[in-house]
C-alpha positions in Angstrom: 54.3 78.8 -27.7 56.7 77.1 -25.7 59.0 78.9 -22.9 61.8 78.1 -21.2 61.2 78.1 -17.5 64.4 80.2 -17.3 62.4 83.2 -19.2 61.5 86.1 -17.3 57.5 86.7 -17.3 59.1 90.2 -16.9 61.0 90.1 -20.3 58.0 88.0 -22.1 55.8 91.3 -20.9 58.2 94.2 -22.3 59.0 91.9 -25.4 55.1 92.4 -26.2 55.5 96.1 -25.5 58.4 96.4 -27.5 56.4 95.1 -30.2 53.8 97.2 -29.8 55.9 100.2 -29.7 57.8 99.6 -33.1 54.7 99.2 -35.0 53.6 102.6 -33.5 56.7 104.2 -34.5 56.8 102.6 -38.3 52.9 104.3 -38.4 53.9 107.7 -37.0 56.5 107.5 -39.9 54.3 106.5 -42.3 51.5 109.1 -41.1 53.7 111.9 -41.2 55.1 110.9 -44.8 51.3 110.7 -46.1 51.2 114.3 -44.8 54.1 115.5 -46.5 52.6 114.5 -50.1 49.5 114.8 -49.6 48.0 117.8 -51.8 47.9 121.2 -49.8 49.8 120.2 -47.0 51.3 123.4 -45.3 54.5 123.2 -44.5 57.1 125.9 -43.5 60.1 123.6 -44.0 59.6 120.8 -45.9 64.1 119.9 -46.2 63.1 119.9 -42.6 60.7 117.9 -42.1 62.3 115.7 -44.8 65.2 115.1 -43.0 63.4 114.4 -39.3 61.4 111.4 -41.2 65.2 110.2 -42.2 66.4 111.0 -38.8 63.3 109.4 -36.9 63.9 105.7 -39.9 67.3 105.8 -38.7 67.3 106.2 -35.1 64.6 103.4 -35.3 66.5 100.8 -37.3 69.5 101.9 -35.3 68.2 101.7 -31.7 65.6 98.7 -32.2 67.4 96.1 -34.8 71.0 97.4 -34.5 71.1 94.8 -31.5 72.3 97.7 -29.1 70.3 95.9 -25.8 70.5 92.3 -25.5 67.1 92.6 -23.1 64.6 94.8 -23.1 63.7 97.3 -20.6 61.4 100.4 -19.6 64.2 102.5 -19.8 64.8 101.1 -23.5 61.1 101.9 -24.2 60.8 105.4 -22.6 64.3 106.8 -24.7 61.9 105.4 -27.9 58.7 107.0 -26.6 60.7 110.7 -25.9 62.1 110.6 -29.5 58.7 109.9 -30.9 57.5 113.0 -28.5 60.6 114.7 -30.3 59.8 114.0 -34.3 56.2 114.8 -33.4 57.1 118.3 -32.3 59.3 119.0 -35.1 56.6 118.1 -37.4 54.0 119.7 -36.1 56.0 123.3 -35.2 56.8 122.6 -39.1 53.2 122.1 -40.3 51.3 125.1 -38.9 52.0 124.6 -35.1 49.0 123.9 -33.0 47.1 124.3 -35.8 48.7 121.4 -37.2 46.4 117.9 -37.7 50.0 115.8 -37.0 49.5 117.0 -33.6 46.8 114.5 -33.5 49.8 112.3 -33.4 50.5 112.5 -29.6 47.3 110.5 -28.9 49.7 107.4 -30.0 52.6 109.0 -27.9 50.4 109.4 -24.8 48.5 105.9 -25.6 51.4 103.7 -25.8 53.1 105.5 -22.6 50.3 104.7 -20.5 50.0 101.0 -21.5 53.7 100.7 -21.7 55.6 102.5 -19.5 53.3 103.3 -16.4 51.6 106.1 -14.7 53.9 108.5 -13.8 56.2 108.5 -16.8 53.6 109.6 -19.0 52.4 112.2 -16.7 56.2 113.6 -17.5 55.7 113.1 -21.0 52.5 114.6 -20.7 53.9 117.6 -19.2 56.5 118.3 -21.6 53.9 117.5 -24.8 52.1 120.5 -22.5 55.0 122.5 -22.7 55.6 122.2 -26.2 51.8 122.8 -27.5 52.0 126.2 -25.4 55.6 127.1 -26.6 53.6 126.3 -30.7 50.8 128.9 -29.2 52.6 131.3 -27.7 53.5 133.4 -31.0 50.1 133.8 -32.2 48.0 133.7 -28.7 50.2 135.2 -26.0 53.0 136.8 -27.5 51.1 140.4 -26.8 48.5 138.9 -24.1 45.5 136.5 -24.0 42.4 136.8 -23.9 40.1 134.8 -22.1 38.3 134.1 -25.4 41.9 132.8 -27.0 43.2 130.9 -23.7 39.6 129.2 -24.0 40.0 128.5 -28.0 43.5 126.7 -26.6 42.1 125.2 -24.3 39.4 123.3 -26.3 42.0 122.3 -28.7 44.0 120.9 -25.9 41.0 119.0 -24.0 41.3 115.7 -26.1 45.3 115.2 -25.0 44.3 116.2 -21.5 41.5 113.8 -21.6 42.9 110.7 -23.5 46.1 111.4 -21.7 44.4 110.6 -18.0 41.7 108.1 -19.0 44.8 106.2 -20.5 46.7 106.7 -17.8 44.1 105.2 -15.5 43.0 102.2 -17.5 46.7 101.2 -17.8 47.2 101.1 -14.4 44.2 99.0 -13.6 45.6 96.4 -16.2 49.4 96.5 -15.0 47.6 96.3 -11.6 45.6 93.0 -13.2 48.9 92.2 -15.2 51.2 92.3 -11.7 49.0 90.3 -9.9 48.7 87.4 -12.7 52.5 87.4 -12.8 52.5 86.8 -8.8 50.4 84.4 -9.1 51.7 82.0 -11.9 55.0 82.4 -9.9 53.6 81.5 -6.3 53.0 77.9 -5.1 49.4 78.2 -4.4 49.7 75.6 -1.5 52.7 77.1 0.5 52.6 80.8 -0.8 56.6 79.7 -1.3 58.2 80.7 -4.8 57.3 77.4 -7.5 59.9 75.9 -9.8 59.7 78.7 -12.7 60.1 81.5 -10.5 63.1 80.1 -8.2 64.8 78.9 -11.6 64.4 82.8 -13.1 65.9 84.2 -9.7 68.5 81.7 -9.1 70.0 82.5 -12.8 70.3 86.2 -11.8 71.8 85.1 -8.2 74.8 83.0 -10.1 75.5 85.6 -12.5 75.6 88.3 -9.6 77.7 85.8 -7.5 79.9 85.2 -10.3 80.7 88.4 -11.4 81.8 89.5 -7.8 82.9 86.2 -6.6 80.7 86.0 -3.7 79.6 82.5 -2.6 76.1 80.9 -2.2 74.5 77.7 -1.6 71.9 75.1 -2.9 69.5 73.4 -0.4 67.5 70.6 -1.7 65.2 68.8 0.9 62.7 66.3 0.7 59.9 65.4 3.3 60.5 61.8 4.9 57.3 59.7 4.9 54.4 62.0 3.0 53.2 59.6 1.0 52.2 57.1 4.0 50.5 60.4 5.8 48.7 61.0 2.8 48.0 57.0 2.7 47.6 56.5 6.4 45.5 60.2 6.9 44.4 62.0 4.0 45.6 64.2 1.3 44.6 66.8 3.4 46.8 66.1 6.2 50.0 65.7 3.4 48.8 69.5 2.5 49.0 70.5 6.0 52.2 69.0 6.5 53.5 70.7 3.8 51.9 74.0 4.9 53.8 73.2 8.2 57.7 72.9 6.7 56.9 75.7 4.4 56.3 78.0 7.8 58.7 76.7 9.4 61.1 77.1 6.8 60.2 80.8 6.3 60.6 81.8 10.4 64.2 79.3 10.5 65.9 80.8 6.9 67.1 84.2 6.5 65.0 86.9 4.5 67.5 87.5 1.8 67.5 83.5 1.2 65.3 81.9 -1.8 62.8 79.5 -1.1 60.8 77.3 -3.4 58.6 74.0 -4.0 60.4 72.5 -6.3 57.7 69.7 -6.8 55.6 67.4 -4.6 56.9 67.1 -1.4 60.4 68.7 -2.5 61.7 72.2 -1.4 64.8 73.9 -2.8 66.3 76.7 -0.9 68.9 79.2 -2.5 70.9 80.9 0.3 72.5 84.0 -0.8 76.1 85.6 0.4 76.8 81.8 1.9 79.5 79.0 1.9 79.4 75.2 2.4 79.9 75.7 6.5 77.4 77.9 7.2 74.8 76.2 5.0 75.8 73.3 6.9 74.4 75.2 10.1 71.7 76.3 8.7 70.6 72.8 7.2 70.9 71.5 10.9 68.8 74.2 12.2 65.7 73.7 9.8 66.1 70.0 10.1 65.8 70.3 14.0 62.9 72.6 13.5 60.7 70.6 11.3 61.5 67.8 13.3 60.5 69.0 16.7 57.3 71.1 14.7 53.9 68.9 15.0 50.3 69.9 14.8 47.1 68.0 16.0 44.3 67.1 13.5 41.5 65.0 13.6 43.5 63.1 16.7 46.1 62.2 14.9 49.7 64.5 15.5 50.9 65.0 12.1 54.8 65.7 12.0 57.3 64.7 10.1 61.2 65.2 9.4 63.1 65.9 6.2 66.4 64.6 4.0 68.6 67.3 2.8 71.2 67.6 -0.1 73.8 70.7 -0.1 76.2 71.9 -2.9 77.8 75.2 -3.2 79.7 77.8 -5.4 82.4 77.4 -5.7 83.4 74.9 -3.8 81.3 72.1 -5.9 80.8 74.1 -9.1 81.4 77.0 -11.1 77.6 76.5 -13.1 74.5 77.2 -10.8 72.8 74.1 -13.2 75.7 72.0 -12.0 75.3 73.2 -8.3 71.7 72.2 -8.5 72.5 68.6 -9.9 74.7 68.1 -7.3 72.7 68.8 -4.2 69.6 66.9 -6.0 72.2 64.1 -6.0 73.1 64.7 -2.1 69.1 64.7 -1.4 69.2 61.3 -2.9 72.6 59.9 -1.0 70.4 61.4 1.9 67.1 59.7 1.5 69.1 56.2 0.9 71.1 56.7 4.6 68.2 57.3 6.1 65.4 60.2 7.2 66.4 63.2 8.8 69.8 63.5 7.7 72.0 65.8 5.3 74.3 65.0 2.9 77.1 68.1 1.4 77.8 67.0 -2.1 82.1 67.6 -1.2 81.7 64.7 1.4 80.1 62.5 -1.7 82.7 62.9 -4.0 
């Protein structure tokens, strides 16, 4: 399967869930409609429970494939999970109350929550499926007093939700523990512990949509190191890495903390800087370049430094589309690296 590097891991995740979920929902359906004609079934309301199966088909083909939410999120999933929560109850209350064998059909509820939606919403889910079981019990075990003996029989009917509900909950949280840290990982640049190319392309999408719906300006930094192919000719591969290591610190300690940073590939860096126009990117594209420039470190006797070319467009000045923005200062880099090393080039003074 092939993904475009402007896809959020995030959205590829709660696409899966989403999956997930509907097929859950289509079987709690279909369970609860082999219940209804199934032989002997006991049933206090069967219009009733007729008409929450039709309520429950629609709200599903309405909510999920009525195209309502262009992306999916864990709010979107947790309204689908408290409805399935809802036709649940009604069936059960409808089919003998705790006594009923669709109550059996929280386990899904509670299941998917966990793996879907995290710990602590389906404790709250949890604690409302509580509420309702006692609310099904209270007529015939506490409406005139329990008994130990009853508030035990209650109790052992309840144990499997409590249980499945909190070994769930745990083992979902070790795997979106697991699941978090894979998704750090196949967005970091192992080398520099920067962001890599997927991961700066997903934020800088949401940074230009932000920017352009509140008109706020930003910039696009683009820089190259001068000369790493001869160090890694000359010295090593290992020295290139440390080199790289190097501008990659000293880019972190010179840019802001709200700013963007990435390896863009090889011995290429892209910065985004947020809330920013042409002028004071300008400064800031001075500052790293003086940085890196003055920044060398010692190894095997031989003081490995280096300096860098940068290219520099910005919104809106040079663009209205981020893509465009990003061509542009790639293009400045390159009007940079043919002047000359250490030097900056603004995509305005090109044109």
């Amino acid at each position: 399967m092939n993904i475009p590097e402007s896809f959020s891991l995030k959205q590829l995740r709660l696409r899966g869930f989403s999956r997930s979920l509907a097929e859950l929902e289509w079987l709690l359906l279909i369970l609860v409609l082999l219940y209804y004609v199934a032989p002997g079934s006991t049933m206090e309301n069967r219009f009733g429970l007729v008409m929450s199966m039709v309520a429950f088909a629609l709200f599903v083909l309405a909510f999920r494939y009525a195209k309502f939410f262009t992306r999916e999120s864990h709010e979107k999933l947790a309204v689908e999970s408290w409805a399935m929560i809802l036709f649940v109850s009604y069936a059960a209350y409808n089919s003998g109350g705790i006594n009923s064998p669709l109550l059996n059909l929280y386990l899904l509820v509670i299941i998917a929550s966990a793996l879907t939606l995290g710990k602590m919403v389906t404790l709250l889910e949890f604690a409302l499926i509580t509420l309702v079981y006692f609310f099904m019990g209270y007529p015939e075990y506490f409406a005139h007093g329990a008994t130990v003996e009853e508030f035990s029989h209650v109790m052992i009917l309840f144990a499997p939700y409590l249980l499945v509900g909190y070994v769930t909950t745990m083992l979902a949280s070790d795997v979106h523990y697991g699941i978090d840290m894979l998704e750090s990982i196949s967005q970091t640049d192992e080398l520099t512990g920067l962001n890599n190319r997927r991961a700066f392309n997903e934020l800088v999408q949401s940074e230009a949509k932000k920017a352009g719906r509140y008109n706020h300006p930003y910039s696009v930094m683009m820089i190259d190191i001068d000369d790493l192919k001869q160090i890694n000719d000359s010295i090593g591969h290992e020295a290139g890495d440390r080199l790289l290591r190097i501008v990659a610190n000293v880019m972190k300690e010179t840019f802001r903390a709200t700013d963007v940073l990435a390896r863009y590939g090889g011995d290429e860096f892209i910065v985004l800087l947020t809330e920013t126009d042409a002028e004071y990117a300008r400064e800031a594209g001075d500052r790293v370049k003086t940085a890196i420039a003055n920044t060398s470190v010692n190894m095997d006797g031989h003081a490995i430094s280096s300096t860098v070319s940068i290219g520099l467009a910005s919104f809106p000045e040079d663009s209205g589309d981020v893509d465009e923005i990003m061509k542009r200062a790639d293009q400045a880099l390159y009007q940079s690296k043919s002047d000359g090393k250490n030097t900056m080039t603004l995509w305005r003074d090109m044109a």
